[in-house]
N, C-alpha and C positions, 0 to 999 in steps of 0.2 A: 560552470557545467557545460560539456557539449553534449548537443544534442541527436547526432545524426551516424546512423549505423550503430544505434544501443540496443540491448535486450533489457525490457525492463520488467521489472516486479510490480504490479498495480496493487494499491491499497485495497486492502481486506480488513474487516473488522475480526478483531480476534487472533484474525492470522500474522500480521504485519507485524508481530512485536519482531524485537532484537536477535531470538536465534534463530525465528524463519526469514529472516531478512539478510542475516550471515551464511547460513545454508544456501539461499537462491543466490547467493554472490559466489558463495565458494564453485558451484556447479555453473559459472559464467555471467550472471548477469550483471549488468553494465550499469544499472541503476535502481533501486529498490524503495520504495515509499513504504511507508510509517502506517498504521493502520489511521482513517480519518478519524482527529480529537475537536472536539468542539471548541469552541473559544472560550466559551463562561466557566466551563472545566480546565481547563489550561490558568485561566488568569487564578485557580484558587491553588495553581502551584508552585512551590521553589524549589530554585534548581540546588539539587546535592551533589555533591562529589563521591560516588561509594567508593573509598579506595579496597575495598574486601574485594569487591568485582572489577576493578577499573573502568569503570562504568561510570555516565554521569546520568542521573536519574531528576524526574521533574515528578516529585512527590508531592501528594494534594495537604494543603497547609494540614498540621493536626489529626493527621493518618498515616498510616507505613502504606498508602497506596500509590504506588508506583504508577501514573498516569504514563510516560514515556520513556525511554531507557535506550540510550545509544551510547557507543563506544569508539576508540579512535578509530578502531579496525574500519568503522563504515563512513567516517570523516566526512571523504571525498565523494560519496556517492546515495548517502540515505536524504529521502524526501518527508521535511515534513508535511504530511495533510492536514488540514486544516477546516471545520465546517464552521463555517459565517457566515454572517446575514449585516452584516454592520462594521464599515471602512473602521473606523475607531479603536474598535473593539479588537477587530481583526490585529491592528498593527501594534496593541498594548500583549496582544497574544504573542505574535510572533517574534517580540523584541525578548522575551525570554527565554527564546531557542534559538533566534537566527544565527546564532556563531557557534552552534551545536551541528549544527548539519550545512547539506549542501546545499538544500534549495526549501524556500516554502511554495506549496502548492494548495491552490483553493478548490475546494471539492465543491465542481457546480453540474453533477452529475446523480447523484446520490437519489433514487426514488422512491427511497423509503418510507416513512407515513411519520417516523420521527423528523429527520431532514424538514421535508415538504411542512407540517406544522410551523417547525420554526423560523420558513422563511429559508431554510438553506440548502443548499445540495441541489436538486435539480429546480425547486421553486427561482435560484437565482434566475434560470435559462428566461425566463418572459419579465428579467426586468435588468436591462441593457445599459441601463445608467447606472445603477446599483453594482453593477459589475466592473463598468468602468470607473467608480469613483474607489472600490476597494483594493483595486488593482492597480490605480495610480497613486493611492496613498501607501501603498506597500512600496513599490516600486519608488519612491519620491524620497524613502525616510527609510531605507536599510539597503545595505551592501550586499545582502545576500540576493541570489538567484531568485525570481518570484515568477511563476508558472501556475495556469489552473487547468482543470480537465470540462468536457464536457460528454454532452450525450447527444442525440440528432436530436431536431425542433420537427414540427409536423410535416416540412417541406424541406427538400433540400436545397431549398432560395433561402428560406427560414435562416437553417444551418449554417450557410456561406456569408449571411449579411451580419449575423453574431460573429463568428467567426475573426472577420475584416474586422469588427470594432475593438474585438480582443486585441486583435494583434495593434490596432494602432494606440495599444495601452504602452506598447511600448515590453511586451513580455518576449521572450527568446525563444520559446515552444509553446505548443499546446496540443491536449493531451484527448481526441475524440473517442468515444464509447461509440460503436456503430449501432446503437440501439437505440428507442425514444424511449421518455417515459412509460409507455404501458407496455412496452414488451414484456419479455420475462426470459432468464437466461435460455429458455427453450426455442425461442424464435432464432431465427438465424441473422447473424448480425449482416447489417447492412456495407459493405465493404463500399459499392459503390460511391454508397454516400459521403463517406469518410472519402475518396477518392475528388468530390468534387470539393472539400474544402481543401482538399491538397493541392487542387488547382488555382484555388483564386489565393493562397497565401504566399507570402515568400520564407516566412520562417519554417523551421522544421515541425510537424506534424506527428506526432504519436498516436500507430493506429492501433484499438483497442476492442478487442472481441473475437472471438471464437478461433481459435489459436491454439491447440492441442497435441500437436507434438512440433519439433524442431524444424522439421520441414515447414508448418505455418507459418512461420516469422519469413520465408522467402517467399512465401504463397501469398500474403497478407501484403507485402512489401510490392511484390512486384502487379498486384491487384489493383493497390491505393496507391501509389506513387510516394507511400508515405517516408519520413528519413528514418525513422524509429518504429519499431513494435511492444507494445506491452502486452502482459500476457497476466490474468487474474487465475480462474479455474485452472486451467491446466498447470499452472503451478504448484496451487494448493495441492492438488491429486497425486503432483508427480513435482519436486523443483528439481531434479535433473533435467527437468525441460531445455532447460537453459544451454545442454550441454553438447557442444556442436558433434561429439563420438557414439552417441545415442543414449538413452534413459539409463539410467541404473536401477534396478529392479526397485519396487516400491516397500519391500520389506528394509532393506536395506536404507533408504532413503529417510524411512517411516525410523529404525533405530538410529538414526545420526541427529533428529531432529528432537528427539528425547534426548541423548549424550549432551547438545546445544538448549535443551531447555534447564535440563540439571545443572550446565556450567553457566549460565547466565541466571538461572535463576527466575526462572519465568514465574508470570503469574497461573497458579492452578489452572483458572478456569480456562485460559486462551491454550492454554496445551492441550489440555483434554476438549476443547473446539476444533482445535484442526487434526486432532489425533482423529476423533469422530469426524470430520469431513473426508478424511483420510480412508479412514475404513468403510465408510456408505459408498463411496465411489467404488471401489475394490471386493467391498462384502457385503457382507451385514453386522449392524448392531446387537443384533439378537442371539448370534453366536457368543461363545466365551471370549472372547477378545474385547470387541464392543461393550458386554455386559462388565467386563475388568475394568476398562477405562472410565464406566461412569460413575463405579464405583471407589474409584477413586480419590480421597481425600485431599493428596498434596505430593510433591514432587519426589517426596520417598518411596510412597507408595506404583507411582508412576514407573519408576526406574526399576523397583521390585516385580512390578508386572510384565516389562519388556529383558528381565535378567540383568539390569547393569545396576544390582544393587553396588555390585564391588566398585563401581565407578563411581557411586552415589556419594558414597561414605569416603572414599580418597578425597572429591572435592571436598565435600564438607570440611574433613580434614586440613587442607590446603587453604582458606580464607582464614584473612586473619581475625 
């Protein structure tokens, strides 16, 4: 994997499956991450081959549920995330997908009340040995790319001295959130601060937050000195973000990602997530549209709401 001068897709829960992840690639983007899967969920799955989709899928033992789902199209360029709290653990996780994708990445960012409980996600940021032991036992015992993301610590001394200990794990990138734990996407992300771990690293730096149309990514870049930008929100709202000739309208966008849920097969509820994230940004839920999607049952109904029943019923068609 290189890492310098990408546009990248940053993990979304819900969002990150397989056909928002082929959509934000089709309209440019240079790298795209997995939505974050926890480890103890991961190790209860095996990997399948679906030849119906050409898809390799990482099914939870003794369920049809489809925990992960990638295809050759994204080989080269999909990230798995990963939440962990435990070197171990982490690397029994990752050895079931490392030759499925391009890179695993550790989610040490994540401020969620789930994460933080279990010890994962931004809880890693204030335990710096915990991070370097999971990171060198990745990196020591698989071939695959191994990167993690972070968020700002209370100081940007804080920040810069994490920072240094990551990199001397021996990882190729790292992925900063210009926000601390108690922010909230409304606060304005800290570019600076991301700009001062670009100063003290030599590896490349992925700068992350507040990034809303195409021109951000040079605005964010030439801000932070960073090599790369990833971009979360304003992908979900819009992923022609990505696209250096300017957006393509959101209705538009909005029917291509159903076409890509219907031919992949997504799962119900992550379509109807980012359908509805889709629509709050642009409308409301309270209108017909929004009141369609949550009424929603399943991926026929989905297609019949947005008019490509006639596509719906070809695919079906078409797997064997």
């Amino acid at each position: 994997m290189e890492y310098r001068d990408k546009l990248v897709l940053a993990p979304m829960v819900r969002v990150g499956t397989l056909p928002f992840r082929l959509l934000a690639a089709e309209y440019g983007a240079d790298i795209t991450y997995g939505e974050e899967i926890i480890d103890h969920k991961f190790l209860k799955c095996e990997r399948v081959v679906n030849e119906s989709l050409g898809t390799t899928d990482f099914v939870e033992k003794g369920t049809d549920s489809v925990v992960f789902r990638t295809c050759p199209q994204e080989r080269g360029r999909v990230v798995f995330q990963m939440g962990t709290s435990h070197a171990v653990r982490a690397l029994k996780a990752a050895e079931i997908v490392c030759h499925d994708v391009a890179a695993i990445d550790i989610n040490m960012g994540c401020p969620k009340s789930f994460s933080l409980s279990g010890g994962m996600g931004a809880a890693l940021l204030s335990k710096p040995e915990l991070i370097h032991d999971i990171l060198t036992t990745l990196r020591r015992n698989l071939d695959t790319t191994v990167t993690c993301k972070i968020r700002l610590l209370n100081t940007p001394k804080d920040t810069v001295e994490l920072a240094r200990r990551i990199e001397k794990t021996g990882v190729p990138a790292l992925a900063v959130h210009g926000r601390k734990i108690k922010d909230r996407p409304r606060d304005p992300a800290k570019w600076d601060e991301i700009a001062d771990v670009v100063s003290a690293l030599s590896i490349p730096v992925i700068a992350n937050g507040d990034v809303f149309e195409y021109e951000d990514f040079k605005r964010i870049k030439d801000a932070t000195g960073a090599a790369s930008v990833m971009v979360a929100r304003g992908a979900m709202w819009n992923a022609s973000i990505f696209c250096a000739k300017g957006k393509t309208p959101w209705e538009e966008v909005k029917r291509e990602y159903v076409r890509k849920s219907v031919l992949w097969d997504n799962d119900i509820k992550s379509t109807k997530h980012t359908l509805k994230e889709m629509i709050m940004h642009y409308s409301c839920l309270e209108l017909p549209e929004g009141k369609g999607v949550i009424k929603c049952d399943n991926s026929a109904d989905i297609a019949r709401l947005y008019g490509e029943e006639d596509y719906y019923n070809f695919v079906v068609s078409k797997r064997k």
